[in-house]
FIKOLZA-1660 file (N, C-alpha, C; in steps of 0.1 Angstrom, whole numbers, plus 5000, padded with zeros to 4 digits):
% residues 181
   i   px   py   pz ch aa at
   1 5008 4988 5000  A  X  N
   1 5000 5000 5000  A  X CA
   1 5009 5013 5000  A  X  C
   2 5008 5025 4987  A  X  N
   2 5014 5034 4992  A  X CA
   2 5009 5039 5006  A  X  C
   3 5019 5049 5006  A  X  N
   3 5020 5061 5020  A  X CA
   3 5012 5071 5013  A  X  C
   4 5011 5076 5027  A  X  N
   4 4996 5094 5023  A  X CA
   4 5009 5105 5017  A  X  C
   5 5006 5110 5010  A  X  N
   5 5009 5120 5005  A  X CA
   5 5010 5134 5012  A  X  C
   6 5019 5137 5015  A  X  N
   6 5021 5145 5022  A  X CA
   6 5030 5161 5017  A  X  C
   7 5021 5169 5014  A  X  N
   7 5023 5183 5011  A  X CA
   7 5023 5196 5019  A  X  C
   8 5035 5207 5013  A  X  N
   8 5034 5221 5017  A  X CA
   8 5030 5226 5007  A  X  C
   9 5019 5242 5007  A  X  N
   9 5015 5249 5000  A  X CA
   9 5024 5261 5004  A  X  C
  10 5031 5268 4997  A  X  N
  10 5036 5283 5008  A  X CA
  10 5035 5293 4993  A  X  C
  11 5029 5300 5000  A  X  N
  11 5028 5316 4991  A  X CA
  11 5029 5328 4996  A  X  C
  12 5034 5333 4985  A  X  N
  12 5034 5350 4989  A  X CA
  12 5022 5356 4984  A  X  C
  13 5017 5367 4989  A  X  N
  13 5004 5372 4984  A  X CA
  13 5004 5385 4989  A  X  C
  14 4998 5398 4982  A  X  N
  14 5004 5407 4983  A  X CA
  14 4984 5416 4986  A  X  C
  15 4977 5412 4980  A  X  N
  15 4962 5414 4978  A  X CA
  15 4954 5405 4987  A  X  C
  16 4963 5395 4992  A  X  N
  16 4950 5383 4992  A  X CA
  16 4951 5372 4980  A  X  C
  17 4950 5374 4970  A  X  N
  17 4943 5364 4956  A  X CA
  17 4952 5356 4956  A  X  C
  18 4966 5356 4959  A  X  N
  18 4973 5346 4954  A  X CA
  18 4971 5336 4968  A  X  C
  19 4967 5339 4977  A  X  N
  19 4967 5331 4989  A  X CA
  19 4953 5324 4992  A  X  C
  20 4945 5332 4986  A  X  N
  20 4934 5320 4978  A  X CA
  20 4931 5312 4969  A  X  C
  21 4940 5317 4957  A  X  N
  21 4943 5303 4950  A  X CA
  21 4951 5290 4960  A  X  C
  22 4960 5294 4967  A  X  N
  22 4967 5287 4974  A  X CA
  22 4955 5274 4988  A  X  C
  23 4947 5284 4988  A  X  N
  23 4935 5275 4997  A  X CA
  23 4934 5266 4988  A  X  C
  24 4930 5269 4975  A  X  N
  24 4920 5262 4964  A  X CA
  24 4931 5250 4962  A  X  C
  25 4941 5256 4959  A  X  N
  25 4952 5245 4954  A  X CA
  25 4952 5232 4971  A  X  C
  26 4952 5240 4978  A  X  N
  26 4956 5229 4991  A  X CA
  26 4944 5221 4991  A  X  C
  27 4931 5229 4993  A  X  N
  27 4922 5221 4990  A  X CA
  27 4916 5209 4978  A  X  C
  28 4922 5211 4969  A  X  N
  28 4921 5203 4958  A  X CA
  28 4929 5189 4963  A  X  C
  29 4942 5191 4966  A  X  N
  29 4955 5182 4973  A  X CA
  29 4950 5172 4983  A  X  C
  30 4940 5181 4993  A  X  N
  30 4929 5173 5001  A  X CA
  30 4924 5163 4997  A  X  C
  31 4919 5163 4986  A  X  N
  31 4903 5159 4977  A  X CA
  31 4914 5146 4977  A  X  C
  32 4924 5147 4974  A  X  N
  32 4931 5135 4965  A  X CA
  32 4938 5126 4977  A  X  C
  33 4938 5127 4987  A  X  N
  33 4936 5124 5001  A  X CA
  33 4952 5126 5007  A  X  C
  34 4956 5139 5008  A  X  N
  34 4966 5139 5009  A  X CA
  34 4966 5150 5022  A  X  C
  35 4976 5147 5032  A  X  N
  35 4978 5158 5039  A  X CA
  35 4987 5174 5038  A  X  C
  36 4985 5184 5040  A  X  N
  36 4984 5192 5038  A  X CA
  36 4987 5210 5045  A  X  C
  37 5001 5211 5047  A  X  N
  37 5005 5223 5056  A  X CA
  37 5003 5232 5046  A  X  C
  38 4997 5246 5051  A  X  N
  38 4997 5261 5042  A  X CA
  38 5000 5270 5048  A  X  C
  39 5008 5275 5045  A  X  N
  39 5016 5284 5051  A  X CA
  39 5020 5296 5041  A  X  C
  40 5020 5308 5047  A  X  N
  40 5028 5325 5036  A  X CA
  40 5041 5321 5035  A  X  C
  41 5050 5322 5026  A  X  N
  41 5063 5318 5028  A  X CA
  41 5071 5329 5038  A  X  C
  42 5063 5337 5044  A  X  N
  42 5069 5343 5058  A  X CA
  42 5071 5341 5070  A  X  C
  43 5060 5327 5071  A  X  N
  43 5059 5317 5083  A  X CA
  43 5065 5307 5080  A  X  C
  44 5072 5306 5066  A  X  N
  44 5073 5293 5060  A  X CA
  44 5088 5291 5069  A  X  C
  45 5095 5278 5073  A  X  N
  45 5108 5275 5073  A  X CA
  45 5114 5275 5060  A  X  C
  46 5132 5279 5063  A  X  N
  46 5138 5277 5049  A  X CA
  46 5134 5261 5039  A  X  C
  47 5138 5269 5029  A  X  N
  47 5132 5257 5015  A  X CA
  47 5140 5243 5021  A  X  C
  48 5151 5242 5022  A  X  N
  48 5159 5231 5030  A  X CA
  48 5155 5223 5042  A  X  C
  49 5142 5229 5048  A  X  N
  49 5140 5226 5057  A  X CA
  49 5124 5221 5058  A  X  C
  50 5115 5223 5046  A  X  N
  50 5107 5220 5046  A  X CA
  50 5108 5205 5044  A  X  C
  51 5094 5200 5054  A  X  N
  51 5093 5186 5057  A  X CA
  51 5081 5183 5047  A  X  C
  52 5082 5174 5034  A  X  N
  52 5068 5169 5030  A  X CA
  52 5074 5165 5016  A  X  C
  53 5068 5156 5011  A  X  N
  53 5066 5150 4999  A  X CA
  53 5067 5160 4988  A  X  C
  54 5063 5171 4986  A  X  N
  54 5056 5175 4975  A  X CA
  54 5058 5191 4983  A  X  C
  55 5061 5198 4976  A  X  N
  55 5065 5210 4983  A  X CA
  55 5054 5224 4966  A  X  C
  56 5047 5230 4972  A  X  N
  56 5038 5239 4958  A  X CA
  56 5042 5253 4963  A  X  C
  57 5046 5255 4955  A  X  N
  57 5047 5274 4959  A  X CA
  57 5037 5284 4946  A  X  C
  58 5038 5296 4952  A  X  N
  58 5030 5299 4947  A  X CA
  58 5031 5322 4947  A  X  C
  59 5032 5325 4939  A  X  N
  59 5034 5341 4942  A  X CA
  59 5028 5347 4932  A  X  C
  60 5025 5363 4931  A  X  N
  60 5018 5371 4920  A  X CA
  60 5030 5374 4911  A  X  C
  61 5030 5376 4900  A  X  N
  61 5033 5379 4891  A  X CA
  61 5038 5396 4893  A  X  C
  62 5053 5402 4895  A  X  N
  62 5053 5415 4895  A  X CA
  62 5064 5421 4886  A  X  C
  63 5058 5425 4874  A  X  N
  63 5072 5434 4868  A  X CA
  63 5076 5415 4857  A  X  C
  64 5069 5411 4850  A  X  N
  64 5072 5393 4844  A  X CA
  64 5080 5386 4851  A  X  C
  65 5077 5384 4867  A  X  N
  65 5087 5372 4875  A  X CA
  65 5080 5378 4891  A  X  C
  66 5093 5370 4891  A  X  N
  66 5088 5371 4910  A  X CA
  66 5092 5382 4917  A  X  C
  67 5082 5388 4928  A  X  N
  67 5088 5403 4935  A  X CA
  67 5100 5403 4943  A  X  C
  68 5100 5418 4943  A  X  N
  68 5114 5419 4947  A  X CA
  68 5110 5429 4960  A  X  C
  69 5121 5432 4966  A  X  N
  69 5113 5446 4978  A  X CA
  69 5110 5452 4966  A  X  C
  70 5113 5464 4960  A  X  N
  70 5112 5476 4955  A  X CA
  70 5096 5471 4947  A  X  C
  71 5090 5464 4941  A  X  N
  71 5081 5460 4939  A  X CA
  71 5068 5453 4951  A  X  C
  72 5074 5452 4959  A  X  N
  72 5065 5453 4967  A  X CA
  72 5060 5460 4977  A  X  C
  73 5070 5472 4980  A  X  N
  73 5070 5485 4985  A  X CA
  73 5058 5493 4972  A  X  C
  74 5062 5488 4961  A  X  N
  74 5051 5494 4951  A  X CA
  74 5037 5487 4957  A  X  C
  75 5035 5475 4955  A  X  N
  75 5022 5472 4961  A  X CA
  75 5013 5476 4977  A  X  C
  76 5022 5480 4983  A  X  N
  76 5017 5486 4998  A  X CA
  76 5018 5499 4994  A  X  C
  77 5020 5507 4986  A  X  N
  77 5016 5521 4977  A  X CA
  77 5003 5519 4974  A  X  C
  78 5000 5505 4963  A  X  N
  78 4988 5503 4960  A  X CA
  78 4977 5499 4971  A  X  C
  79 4980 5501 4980  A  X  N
  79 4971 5495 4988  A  X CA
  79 4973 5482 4997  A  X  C
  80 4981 5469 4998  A  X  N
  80 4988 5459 5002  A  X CA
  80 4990 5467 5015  A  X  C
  81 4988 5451 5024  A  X  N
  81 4993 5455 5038  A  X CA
  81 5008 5456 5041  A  X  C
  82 5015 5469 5049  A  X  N
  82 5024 5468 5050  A  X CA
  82 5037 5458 5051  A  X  C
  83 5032 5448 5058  A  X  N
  83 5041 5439 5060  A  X CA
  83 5040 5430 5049  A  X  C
  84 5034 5431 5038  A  X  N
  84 5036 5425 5027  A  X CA
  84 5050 5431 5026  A  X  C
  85 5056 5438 5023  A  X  N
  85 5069 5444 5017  A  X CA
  85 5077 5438 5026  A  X  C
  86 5079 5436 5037  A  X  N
  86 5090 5435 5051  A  X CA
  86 5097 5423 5053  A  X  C
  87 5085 5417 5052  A  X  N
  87 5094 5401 5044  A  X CA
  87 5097 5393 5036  A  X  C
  88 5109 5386 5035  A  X  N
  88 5112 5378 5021  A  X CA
  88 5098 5373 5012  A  X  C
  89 5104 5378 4997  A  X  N
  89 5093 5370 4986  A  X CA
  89 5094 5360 4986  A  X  C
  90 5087 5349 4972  A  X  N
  90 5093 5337 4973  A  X CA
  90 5108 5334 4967  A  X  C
  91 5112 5349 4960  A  X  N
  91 5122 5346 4950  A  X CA
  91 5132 5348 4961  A  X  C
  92 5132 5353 4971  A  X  N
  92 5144 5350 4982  A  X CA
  92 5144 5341 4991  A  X  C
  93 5134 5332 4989  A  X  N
  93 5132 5321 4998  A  X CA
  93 5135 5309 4990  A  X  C
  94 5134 5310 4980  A  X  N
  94 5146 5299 4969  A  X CA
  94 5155 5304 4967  A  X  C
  95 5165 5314 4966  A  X  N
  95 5171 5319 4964  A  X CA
  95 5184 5318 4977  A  X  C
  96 5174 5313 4991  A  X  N
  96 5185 5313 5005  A  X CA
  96 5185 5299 5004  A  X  C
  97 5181 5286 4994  A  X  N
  97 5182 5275 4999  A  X CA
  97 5195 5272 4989  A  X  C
  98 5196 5259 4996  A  X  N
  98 5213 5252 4990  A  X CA
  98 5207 5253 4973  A  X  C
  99 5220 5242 4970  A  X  N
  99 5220 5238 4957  A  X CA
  99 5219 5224 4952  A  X  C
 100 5208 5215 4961  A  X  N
 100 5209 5205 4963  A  X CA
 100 5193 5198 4967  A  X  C
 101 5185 5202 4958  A  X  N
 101 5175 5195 4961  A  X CA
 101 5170 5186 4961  A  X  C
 102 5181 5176 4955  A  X  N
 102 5177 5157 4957  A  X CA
 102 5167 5151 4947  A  X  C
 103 5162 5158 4942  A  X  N
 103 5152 5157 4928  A  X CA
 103 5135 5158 4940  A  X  C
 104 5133 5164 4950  A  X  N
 104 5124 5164 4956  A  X CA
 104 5113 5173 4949  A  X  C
 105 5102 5169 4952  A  X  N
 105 5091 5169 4940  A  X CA
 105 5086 5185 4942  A  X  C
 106 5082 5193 4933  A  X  N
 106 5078 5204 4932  A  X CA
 106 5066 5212 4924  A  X  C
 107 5058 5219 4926  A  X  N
 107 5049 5223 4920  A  X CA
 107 5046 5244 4921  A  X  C
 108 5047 5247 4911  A  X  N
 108 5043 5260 4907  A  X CA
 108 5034 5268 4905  A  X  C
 109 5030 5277 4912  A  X  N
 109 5013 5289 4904  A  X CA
 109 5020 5300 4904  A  X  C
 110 5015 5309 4897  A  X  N
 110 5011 5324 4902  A  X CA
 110 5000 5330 4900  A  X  C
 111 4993 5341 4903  A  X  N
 111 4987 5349 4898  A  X CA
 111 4994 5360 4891  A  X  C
 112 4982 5362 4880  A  X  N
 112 4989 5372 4872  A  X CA
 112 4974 5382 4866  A  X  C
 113 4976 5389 4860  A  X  N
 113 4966 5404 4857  A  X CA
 113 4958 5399 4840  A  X  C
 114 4947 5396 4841  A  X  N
 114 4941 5390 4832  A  X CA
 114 4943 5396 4814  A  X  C
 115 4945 5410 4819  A  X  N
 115 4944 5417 4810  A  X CA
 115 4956 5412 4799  A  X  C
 116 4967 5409 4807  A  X  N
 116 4978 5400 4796  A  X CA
 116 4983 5390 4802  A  X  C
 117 4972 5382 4802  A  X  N
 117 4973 5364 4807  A  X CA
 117 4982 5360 4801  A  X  C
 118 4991 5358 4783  A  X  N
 118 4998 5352 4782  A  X CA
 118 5012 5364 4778  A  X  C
 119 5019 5360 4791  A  X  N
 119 5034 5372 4793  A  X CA
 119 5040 5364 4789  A  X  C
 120 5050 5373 4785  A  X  N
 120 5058 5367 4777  A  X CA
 120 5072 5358 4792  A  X  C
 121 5068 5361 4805  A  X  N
 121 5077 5357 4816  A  X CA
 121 5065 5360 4827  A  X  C
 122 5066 5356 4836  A  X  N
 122 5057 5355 4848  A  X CA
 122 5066 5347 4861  A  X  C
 123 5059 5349 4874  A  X  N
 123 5063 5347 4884  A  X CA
 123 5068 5331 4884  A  X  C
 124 5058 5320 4882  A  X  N
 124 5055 5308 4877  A  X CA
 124 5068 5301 4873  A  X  C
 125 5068 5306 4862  A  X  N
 125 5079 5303 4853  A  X CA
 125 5094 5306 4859  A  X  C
 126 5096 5316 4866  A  X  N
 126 5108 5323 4869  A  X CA
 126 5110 5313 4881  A  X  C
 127 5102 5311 4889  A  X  N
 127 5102 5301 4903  A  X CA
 127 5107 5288 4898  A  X  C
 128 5102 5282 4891  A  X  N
 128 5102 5269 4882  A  X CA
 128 5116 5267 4882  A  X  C
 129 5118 5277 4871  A  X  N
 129 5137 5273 4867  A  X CA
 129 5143 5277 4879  A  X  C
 130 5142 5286 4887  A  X  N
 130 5149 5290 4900  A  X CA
 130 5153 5273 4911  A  X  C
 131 5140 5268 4910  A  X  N
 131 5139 5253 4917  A  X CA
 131 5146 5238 4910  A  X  C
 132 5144 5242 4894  A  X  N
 132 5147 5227 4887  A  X CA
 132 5169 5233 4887  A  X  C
 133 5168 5242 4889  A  X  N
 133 5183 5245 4890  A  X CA
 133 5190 5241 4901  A  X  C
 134 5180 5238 4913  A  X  N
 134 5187 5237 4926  A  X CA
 134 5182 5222 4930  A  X  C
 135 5177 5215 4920  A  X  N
 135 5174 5195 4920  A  X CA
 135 5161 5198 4920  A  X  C
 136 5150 5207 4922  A  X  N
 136 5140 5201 4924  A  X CA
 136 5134 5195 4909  A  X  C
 137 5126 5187 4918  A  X  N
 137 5119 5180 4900  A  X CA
 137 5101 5183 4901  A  X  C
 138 5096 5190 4890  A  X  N
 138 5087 5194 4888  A  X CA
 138 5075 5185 4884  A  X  C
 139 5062 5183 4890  A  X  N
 139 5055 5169 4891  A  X CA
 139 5044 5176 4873  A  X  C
 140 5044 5190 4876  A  X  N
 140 5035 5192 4868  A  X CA
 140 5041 5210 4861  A  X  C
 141 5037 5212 4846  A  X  N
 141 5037 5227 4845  A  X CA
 141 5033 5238 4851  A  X  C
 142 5042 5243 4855  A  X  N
 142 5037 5254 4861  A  X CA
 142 5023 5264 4857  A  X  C
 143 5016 5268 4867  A  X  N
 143 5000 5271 4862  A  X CA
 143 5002 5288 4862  A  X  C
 144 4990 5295 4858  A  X  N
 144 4989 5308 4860  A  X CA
 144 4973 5310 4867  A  X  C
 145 4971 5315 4870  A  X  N
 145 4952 5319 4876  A  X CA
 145 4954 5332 4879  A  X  C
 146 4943 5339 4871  A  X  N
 146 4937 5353 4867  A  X CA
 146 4932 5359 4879  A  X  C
 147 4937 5375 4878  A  X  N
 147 4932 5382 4885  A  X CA
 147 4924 5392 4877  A  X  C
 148 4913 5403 4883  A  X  N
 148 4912 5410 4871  A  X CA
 148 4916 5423 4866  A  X  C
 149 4924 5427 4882  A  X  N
 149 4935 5439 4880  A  X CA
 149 4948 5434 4893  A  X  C
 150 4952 5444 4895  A  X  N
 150 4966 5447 4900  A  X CA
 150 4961 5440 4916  A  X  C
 151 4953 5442 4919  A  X  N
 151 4943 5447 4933  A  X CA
 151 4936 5433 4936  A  X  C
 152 4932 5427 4923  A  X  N
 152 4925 5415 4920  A  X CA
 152 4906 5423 4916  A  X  C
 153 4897 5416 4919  A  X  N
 153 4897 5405 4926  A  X CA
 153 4902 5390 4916  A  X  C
 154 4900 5377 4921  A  X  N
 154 4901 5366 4909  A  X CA
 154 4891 5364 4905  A  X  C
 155 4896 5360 4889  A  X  N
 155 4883 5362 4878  A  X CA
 155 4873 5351 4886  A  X  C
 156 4860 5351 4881  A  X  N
 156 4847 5337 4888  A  X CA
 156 4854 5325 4889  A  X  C
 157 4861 5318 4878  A  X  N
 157 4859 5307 4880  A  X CA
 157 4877 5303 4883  A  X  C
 158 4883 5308 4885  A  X  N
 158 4895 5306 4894  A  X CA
 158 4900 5297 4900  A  X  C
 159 4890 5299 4915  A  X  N
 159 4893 5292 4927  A  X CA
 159 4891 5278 4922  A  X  C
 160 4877 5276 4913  A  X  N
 160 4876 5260 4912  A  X CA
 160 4889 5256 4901  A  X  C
 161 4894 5262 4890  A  X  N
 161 4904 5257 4887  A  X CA
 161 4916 5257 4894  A  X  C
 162 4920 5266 4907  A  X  N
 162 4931 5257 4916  A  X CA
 162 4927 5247 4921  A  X  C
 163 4911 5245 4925  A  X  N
 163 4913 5233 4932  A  X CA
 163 4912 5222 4925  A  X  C
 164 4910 5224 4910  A  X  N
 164 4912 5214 4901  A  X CA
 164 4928 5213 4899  A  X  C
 165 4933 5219 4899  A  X  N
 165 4951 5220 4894  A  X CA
 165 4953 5216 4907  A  X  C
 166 4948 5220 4916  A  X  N
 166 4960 5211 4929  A  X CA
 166 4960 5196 4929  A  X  C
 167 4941 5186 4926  A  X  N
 167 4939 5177 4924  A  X CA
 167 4951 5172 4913  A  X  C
 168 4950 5175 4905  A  X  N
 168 4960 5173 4892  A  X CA
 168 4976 5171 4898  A  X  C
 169 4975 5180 4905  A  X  N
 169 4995 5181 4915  A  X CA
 169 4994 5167 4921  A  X  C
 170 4982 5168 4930  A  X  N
 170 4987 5157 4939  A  X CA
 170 4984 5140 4934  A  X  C
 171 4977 5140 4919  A  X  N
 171 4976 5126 4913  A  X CA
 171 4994 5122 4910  A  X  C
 172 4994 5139 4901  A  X  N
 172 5012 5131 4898  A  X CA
 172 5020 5133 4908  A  X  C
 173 5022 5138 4921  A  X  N
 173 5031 5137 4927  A  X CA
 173 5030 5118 4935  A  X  C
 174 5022 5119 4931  A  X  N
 174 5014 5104 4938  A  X CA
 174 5019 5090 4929  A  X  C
 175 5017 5094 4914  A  X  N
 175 5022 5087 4909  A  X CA
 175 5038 5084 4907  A  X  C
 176 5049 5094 4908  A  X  N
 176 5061 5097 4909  A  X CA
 176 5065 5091 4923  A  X  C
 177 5057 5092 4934  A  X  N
 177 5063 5085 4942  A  X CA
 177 5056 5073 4942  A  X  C
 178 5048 5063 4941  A  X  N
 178 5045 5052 4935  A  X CA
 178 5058 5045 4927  A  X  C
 179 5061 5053 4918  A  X  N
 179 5075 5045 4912  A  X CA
 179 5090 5048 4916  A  X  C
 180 5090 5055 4927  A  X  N
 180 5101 5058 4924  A  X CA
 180 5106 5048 4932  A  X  C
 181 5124 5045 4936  A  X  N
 181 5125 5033 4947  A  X CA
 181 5123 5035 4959  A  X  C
% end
């Protein structure tokens, strides 16, 4: 008999929206009977340190990639709670882990601004290579889910496709570890 499947969700969220896709996504991971930590990657422990099978991150889209301060000092301009800006993004929370991820399994989202769903670079994408560089091995393509401005809200039907894409994460992280030795 396999083992339960055991995942972290961690995101940065700067509005809220990306941290509800992140519900949607954890919740989906549930459905597929898997257990399930969610955490802001500000609570999160370092990437080296997280304990779980299946590790999903997740951040908004700022400037085609992942934020940086100076961009998220922009979004507490826009309105974002202060302490969005204060602590590490996700791109310095991969960025402080080794160079040695053991091929341990990974999965990717971000939110991004509807108005130009297909960027030519996004947060997603930039996370992805940042992780397949440091061993991680990616179960599934990295996703995107729509906001419908800077501010959000997420477009209607959103949330049910993270919790469809998280279902989706956690078949193949399931399957991968099923074969692996």
């Amino acid at each position: 008999m396999a083992r339960q499947l055991h995942a972290a969700v961690i995101a940065e969220s700067m509005f809220g929206n990306t941290r509800s896709v992140a519900d949607g996504v954890a919740a989906g991971i549930e459905l597929e009977g898997a257990t399930v930590d969610l955490m802001s990657v500000a609570e999160a422990p370092p990437l080296d340190s997280v304990h779980a099978d299946l590790i999903v991150v997740g951040a908004p889209t700022h400037a085609f990639s992942l934020s940086r301060r100076p961009t998220r000092e922009d979004a507490v301009k826009q309105g974002a709670p202060a302490e969005a800006a204060g602590g590490p993004g996700l791109r310095e929370w991969i960025d402080a882990a080794s160079d040695d991820g053991g091929g341990r399994l990974v999965a990717v989202f971000d939110t991004r601004v509807a108005k130009i769903k297909h960027l030519p670079a996004n947060a997603a994408h930039r996370a992805h290579r940042m992780l397949e560089r440091r061993g991680y091995v990616s179960v599934v393509r990295p996703a995107g889910f729509l906001v419908a401005d800077v501010k959000g809200p997420l477009l209607p039907d959103q949330l049910e496709q993270a919790t469809a894409w998280g279902r989706t994460v956690a078949v193949a992280a399931q399957d991968r570890m099923a074969t692996s030795p």
